[in-house]
C-alpha positions in Angstrom: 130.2 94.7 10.5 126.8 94.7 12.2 127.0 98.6 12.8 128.0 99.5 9.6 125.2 97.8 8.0 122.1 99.1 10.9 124.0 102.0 12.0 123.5 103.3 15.3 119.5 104.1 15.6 119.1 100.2 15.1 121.9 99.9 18.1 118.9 102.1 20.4 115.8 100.2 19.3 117.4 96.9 20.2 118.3 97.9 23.2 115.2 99.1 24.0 113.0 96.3 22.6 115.3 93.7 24.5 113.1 93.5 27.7 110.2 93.0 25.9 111.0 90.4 23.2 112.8 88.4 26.4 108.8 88.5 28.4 107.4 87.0 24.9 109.8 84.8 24.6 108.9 83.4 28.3 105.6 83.9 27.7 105.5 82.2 24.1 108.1 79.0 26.6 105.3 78.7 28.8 102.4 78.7 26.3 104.5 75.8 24.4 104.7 74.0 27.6 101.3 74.2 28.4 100.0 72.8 25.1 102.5 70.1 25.2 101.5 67.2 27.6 103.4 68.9 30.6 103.7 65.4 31.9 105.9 64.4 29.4 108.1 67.1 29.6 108.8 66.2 33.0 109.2 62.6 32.5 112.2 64.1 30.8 113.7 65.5 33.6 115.0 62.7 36.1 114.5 64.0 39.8 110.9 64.7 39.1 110.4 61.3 37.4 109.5 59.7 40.2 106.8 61.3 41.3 103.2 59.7 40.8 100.9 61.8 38.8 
């Protein structure tokens, strides 16, 4: 259904633009990280928890 409504030129861009909308999204992750309190994400996960920060 997809193809019939982009048709194949859309099907080449996307695969194209694939690599580079994945690095933003990692780099948009790690910008959201690092203006949250990074602490508090990690109090989150449990085998770093008990670390003394």
């Amino acid at each position: 259904m997809l193809n019939k409504l982009l048709g194949p030129c859309y099907k080449k861009l996307v695969k194209y633009w694939l690599p580079t909308a994945g690095t933003w999204g990692a780099v948009g992750a790690m910008g959201l990280i690092w203006v949250i309190d990074w602490c508090l994400l990690l109090d989150l996960m449990p085998y770093i928890h008990q670390w003394q920060i």
